[in-house]
C-alpha positions in Angstrom: 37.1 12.2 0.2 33.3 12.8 0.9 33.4 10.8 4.6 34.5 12.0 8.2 35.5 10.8 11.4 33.7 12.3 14.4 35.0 11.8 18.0 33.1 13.0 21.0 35.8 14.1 23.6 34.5 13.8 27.0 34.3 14.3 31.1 32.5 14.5 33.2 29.2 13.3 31.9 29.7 16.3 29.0 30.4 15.3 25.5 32.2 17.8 23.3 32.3 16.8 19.6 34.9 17.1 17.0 34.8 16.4 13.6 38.2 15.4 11.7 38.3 15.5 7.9 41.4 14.3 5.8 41.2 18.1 3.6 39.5 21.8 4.5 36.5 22.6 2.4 33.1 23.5 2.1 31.9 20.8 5.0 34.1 21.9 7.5 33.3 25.6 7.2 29.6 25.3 7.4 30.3 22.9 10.9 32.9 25.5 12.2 29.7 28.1 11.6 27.7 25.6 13.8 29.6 25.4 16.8 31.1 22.2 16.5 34.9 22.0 16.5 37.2 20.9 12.9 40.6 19.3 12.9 42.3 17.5 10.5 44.1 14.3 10.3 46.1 13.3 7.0 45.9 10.5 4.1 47.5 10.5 1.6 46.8 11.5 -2.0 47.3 7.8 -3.1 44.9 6.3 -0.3 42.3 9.3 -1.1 42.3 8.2 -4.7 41.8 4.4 -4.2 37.9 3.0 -3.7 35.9 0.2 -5.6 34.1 2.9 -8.1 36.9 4.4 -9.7 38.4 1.1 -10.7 35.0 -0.4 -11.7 36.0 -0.4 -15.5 39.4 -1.7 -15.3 40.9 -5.2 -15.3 42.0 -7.0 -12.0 45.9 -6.7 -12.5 45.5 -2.8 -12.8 43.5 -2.7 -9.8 45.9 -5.1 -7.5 48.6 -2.3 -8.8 46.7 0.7 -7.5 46.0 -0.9 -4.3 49.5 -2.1 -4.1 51.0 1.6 -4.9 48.6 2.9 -2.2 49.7 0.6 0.8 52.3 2.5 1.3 50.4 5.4 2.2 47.9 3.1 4.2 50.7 2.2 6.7 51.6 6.3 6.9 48.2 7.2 7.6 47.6 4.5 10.3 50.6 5.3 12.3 49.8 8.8 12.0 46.4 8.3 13.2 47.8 6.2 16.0 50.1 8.6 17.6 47.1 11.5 17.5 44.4 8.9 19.3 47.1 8.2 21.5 47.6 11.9 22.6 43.6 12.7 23.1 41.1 11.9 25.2 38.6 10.1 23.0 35.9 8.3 24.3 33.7 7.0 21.5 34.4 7.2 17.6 31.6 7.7 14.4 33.1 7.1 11.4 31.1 7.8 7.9 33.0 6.0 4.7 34.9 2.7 4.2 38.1 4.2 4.2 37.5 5.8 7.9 35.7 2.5 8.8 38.8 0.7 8.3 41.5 3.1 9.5 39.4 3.4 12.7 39.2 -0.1 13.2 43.3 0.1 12.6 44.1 3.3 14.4 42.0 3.3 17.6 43.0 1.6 20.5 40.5 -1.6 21.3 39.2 -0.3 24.2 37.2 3.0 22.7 34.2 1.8 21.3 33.7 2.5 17.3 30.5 3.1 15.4 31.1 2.7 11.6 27.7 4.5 10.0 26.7 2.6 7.4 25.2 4.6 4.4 25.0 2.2 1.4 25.6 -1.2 -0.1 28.9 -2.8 0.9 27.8 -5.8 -0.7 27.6 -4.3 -4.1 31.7 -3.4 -3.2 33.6 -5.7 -3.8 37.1 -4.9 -2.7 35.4 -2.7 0.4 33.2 -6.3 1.3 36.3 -7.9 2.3 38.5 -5.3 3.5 35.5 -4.6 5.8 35.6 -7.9 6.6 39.0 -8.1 7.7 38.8 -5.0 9.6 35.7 -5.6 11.8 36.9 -6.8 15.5 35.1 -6.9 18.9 34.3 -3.6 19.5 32.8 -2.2 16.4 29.1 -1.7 16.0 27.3 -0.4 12.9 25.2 2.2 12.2 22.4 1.3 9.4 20.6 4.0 7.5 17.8 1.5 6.7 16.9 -1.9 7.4 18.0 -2.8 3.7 21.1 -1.5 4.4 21.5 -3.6 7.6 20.3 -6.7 6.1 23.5 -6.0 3.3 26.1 -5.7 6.2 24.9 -8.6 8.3 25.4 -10.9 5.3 29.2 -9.5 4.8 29.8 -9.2 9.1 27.0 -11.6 10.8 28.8 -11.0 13.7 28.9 -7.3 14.1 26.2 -5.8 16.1 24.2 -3.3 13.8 21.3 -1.4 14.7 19.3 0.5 12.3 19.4 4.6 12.0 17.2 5.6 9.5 18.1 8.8 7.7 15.8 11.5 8.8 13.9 14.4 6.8 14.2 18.3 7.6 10.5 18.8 7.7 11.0 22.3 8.5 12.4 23.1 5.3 10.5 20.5 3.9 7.3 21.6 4.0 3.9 21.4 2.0 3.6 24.5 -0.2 1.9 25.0 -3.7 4.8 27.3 -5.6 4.3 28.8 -9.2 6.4 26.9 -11.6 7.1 29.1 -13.9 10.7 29.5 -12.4 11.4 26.5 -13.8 10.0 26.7 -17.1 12.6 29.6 -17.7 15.4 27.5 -16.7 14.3 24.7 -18.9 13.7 27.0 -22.2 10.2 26.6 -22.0 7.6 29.7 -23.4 5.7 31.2 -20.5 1.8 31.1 -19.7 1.8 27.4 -19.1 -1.1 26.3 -16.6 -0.6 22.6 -17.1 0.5 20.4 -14.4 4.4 20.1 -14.0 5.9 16.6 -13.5 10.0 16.5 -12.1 12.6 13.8 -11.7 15.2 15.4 -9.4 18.4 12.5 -9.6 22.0 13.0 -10.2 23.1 11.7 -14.0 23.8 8.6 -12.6 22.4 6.3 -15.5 21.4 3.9 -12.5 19.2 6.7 -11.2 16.5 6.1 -14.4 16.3 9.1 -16.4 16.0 6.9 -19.9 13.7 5.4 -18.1 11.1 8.6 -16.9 11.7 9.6 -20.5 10.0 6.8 -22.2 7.6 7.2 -19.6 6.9 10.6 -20.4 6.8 9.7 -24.0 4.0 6.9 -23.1 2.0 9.7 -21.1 1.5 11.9 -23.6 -0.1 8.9 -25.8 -2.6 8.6 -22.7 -3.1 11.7 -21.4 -5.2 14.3 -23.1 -4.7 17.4 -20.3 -1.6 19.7 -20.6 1.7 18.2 -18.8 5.3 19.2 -19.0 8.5 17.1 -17.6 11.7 18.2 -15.9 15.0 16.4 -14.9 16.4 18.3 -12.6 20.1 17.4 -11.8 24.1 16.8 -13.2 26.7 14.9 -13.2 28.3 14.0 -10.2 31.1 11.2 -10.9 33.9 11.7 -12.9 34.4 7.8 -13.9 33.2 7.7 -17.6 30.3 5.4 -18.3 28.8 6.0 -15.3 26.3 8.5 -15.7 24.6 10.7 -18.4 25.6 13.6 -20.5 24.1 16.6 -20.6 24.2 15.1 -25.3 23.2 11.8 -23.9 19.5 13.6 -22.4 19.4 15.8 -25.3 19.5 12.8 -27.8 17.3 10.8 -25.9 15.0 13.7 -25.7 14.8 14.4 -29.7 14.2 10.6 -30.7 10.6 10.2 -28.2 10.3 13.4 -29.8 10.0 15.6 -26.3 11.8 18.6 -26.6 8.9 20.6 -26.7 7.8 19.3 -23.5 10.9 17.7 -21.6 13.3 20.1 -20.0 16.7 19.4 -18.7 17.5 22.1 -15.4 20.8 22.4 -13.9 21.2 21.2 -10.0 19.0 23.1 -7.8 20.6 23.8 -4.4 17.2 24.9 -3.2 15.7 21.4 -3.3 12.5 22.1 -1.8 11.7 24.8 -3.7 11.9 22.5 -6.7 9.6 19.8 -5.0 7.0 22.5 -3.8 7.0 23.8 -7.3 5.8 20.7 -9.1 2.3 18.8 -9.2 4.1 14.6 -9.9 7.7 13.7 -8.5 9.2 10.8 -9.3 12.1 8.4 -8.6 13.0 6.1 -11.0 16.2 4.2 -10.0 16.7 1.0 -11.4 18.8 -0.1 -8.6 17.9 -0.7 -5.0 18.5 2.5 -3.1 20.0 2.1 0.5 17.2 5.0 1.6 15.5 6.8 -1.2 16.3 10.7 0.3 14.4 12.1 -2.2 11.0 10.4 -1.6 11.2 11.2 2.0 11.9 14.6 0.7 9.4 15.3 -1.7 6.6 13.7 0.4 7.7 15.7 3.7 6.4 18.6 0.9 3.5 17.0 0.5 3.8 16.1 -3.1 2.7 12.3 -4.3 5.7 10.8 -5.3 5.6 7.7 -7.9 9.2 5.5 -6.7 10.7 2.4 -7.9 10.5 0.8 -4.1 13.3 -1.1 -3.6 15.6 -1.8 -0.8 15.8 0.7 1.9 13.4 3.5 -0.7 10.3 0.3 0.1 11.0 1.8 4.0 9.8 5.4 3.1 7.1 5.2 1.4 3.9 2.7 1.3 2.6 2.0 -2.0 -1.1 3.1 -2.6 -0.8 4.8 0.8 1.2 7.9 0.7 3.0 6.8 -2.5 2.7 5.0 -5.8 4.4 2.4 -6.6 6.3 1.4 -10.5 8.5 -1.7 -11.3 12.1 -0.8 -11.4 13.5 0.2 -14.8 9.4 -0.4 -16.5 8.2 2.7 -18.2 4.9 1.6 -18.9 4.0 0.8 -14.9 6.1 4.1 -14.8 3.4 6.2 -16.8 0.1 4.5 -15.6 1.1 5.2 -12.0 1.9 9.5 -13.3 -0.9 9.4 -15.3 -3.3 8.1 -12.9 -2.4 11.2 -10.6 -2.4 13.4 -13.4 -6.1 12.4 -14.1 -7.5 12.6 -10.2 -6.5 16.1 -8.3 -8.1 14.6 -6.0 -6.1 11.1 -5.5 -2.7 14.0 -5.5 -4.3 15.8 -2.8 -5.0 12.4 -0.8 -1.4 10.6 -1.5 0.0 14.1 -0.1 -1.6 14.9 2.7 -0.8 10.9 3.5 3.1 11.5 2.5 3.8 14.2 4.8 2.0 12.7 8.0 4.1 9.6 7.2 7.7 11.6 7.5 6.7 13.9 9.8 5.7 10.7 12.2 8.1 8.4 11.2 11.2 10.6 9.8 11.5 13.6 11.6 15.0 14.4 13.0 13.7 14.2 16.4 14.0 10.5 15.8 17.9 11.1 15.0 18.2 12.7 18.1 16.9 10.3 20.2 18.9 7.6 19.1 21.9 10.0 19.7 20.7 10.4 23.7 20.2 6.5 24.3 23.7 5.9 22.2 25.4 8.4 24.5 24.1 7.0 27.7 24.6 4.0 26.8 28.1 4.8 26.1 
């Protein structure tokens, strides 16, 4: 399960924090190397397992069955988590995730103030919607990551307090930098000696995320665009519900029909992000859903790169359309390709939209912000 539960234990005006996961992994050892303290406190396989997108593509008697057969371990893992808040100093609890949202709101005692983090759509969740619901009492305040995302919750709780947190941007190792992309043209099967101008989607295979999309875009660029260009997805799969996203055969197809493998190139996930964005000339997001932030944009413009993004929901709060971005309508290839191609015609408009994109996250995004609104919680607190 990909969410925590972080209490600050305190005295004496000193906050120590500790971070509970459900399982050891990856996360927990990269915080113990930080400092911070790990513990652990357990759920159940069954309750792990249950959630809104796993049981997306089944019918409502099957679902009702799953969260029946996982009740069971809900009760467990409350009254577990009751005894340990009982035994522990806790002052104030962060939860990230539905599941810790509501198990907070059933586990910890009603006078320790809870903060449930809110970091997408939980009106696009059915089930989660109204077990939220149910589990929001005095005492719980949210955490939004945009005002998008705020907006969303306050329909489904009007009565919860909610203040908005955007997500904030790494501009140290997000930085502006002109990289030769040649690395990538290996990893995409490409011949060497291009000197072109280099155009990336960076996206899970999520088939919301728009790849079909950028592809009959890039098939409509090369109609109206006479200079040399070459495209890259970079990215994979990330769920395992089927239907849900892209194979790596799904691209591929895709790819042969516009007629674009000699100039579309698929690249595996790139844990060095920002060497990806500094590396390319166009980035674009192409969601055709609403994103609750848009981490990418603010990404790719704290590199200085002009980004072309569907603005929606809380991605319309990054960026600013003719400003330090461009602008496309959602799921359009055609607005898609007149925005790329106008950039790929004007270095000068790039330069421009660049310069503007990092001045706009490193003012309004930087993770000083993240840490101020961490002081005035605390004292508040």
């Amino acid at each position: 399960m990909g969410s925590l539960l972080s209490p600050w234990i305190g005295g004496q005006g000193t906050f120590v924090p500790t971070v509970f996961f459900p399982t050891d992994g990856p996360l927990t050892k990269e915080i113990s190397r930080s400092g911070i303290n790990c513990d652990f406190f357990p759920m159940v396989e069954s309750l792990e397992r249950i959630g809104d997108s796993p049981l997306g593509n089944v019918g409502i008697g099957s679902r009702f069955w799953q969260y029946g057969l996982a009740l069971p371990g809900l009760a467990w893992t409350v009254w577990k988590w009751r005894k340990r808040f009982g035994k522990s100093n806790v002052k104030w609890i962060h939860s990230n995730g539905a599941k810790t949202h509501i198990l907070a709101s059933w586990s910890v005692p009603v006078n320790i103030p809870v903060f449930w983090h809110l970091h997408d759509f939980v009106g696009e969740r059915p089930m989660v919607r109204k077990l939220l619901r149910i589990a929001w009492r005095p005492g719980i305040q949210a955490l939004a990551i945009s005002k998008a995302v705020a907006d969303d919750f306050s329909n489904i709780v009007p009565k919860c307090p909610i203040r908005v947190w955007n997500n904030t941007i790494d501009t140290v190792k997000f930085y502006p930098e002109n990289l030769d992309g040649s690395w990538l043209d290996h990893l995409a099967g490409f011949s060497h000696g291009f000197n072109g101008l280099r155009v990336g989607m960076v996206a899970t295979y999520a088939r919301w995320k728009g790849q079909d999309v950028f592809l009959r875009a890039c098939s409509k660029i090369l109609e109206e665009y006479s200079g040399n260009v070459r495209f890259y997805i970079i990215g994979g799969p990330v769920y395992q519900t089927p239907g849900s996203q892209w194979t790596i055969e799904d691209l591929e197809g895709m790819i042969q029909n516009l007629g674009l493998k000699e100039t579309v190139g698929l690249i595996p996930f790139q844990s060095d992000t920002a060497r990806v964005y500094q590396s390319l000339d166009v980035v674009v997001h192409a969601s055709i859903r609403r994103e609750p932030f848009g981490l990418v944009i603010g990404e790719a413009m704290a590199c200085g790169k002009p980004v072309v993004a569907a603005l929606r929901g809380g991605a319309a709060e990054v960026g600013r359309s003719g400003l330090d971005c461009l602008n496309h309508q959602p799921g359009d290839a055609e607005s898609l390709s007149s925005a790329i191609v106008s950039l790929l015609n004007s270095e000068k408009l790039r330069d421009k939209i660049g310069k503007a994109a990092r001045e706009r996250i490193v003012n309004s995004f930087g993770q000083e912000r993240i840490f101020q609104n961490w002081r005035e919680l605390i004292g508040e607190i």
